[in-house]
C-alpha beads as a LAMMPS data file, in Angstrom:
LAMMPS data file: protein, C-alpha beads

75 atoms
74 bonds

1 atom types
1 bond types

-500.0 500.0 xlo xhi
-500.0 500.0 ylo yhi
-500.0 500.0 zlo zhi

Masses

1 110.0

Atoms # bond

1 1 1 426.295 51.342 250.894
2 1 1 429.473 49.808 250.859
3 1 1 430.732 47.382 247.947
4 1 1 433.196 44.722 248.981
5 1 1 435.507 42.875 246.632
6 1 1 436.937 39.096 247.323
7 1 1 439.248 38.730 249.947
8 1 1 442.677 37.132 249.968
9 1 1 445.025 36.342 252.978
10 1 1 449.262 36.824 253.215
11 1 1 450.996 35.665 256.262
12 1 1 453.705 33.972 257.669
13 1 1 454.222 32.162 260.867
14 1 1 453.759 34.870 263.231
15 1 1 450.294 36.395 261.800
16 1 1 448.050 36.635 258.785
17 1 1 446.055 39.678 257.611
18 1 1 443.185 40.032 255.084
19 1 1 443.186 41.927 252.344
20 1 1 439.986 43.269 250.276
21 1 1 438.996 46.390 247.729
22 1 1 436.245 48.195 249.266
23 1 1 433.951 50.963 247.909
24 1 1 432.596 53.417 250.026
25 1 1 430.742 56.781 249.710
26 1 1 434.374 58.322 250.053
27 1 1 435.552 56.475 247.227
28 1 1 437.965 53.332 246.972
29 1 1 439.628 51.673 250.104
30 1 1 441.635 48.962 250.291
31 1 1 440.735 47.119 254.100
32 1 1 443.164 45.482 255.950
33 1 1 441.885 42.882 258.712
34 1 1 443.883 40.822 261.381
35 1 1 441.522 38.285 262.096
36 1 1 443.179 36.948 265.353
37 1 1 442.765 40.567 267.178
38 1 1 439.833 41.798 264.789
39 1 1 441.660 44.816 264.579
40 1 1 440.720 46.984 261.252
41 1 1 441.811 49.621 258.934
42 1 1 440.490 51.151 255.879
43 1 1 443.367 53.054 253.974
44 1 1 442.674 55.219 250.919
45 1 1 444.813 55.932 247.852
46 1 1 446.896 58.971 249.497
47 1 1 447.118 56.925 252.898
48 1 1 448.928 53.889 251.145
49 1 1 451.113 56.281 248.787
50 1 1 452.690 57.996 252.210
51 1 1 453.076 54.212 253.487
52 1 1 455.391 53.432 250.017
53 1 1 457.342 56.431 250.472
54 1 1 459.012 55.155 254.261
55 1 1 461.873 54.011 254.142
56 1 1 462.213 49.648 255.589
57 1 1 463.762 51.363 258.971
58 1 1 460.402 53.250 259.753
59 1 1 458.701 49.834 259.816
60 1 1 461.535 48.347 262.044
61 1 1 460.560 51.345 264.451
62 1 1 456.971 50.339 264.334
63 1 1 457.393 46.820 265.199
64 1 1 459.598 47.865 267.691
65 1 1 457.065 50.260 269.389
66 1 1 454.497 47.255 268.900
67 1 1 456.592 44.638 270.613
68 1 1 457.089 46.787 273.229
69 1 1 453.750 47.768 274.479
70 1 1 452.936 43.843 274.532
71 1 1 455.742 43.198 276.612
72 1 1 455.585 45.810 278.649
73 1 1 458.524 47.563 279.972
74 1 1 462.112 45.847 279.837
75 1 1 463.915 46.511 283.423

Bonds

1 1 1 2
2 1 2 3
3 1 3 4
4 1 4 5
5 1 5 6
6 1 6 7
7 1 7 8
8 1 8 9
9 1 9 10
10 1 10 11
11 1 11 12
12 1 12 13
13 1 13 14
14 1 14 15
15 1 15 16
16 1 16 17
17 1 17 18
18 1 18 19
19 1 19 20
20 1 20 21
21 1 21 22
22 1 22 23
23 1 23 24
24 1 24 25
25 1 25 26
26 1 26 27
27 1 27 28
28 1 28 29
29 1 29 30
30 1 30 31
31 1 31 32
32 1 32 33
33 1 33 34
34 1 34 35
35 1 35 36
36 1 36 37
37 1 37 38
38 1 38 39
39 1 39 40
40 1 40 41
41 1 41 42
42 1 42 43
43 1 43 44
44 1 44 45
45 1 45 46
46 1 46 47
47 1 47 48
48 1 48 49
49 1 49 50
50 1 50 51
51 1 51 52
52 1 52 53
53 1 53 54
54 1 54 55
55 1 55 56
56 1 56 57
57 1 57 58
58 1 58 59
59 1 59 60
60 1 60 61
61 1 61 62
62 1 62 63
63 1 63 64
64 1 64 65
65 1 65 66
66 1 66 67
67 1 67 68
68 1 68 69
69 1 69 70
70 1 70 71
71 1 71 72
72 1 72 73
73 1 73 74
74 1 74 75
């Protein structure tokens, strides 16, 4: 059984993500949605402690690595 709190939306003008408290058999998870790719992740206490210890730069190298497999290889 899984328990499902409200959800709430933050974006901006390039996407928007929903964000919900979740209760699973494992314990508490907060779930992360991006409804315009239906792409999903539940992240547990530990999982979004290591994500508040990067540093701003390790997100710059994600979106970096993101952009890049969209737009495929520059020449």
């Amino acid at each position: 059984m899984v328990r499902v709190g409200e959800a709430f939306g933050i974006g901006n003008e390039f996407t928007g993500v929903q964000v919900r408290k979740v209760w699973t058999r494992q314990g508490e998870r907060l779930e992360l949605t991006v409804p315009r790719t239906e792409r999903r992740i539940l992240l547990d206490a530990m999982q979004l402690e290591i994500i508040t210890a990067q540093d701003p730069e390790k997100f710059s190298e994600l979106f970096a690595i993101q952009f890049e497999a969209h737009e495929g290889p520059q020449p």
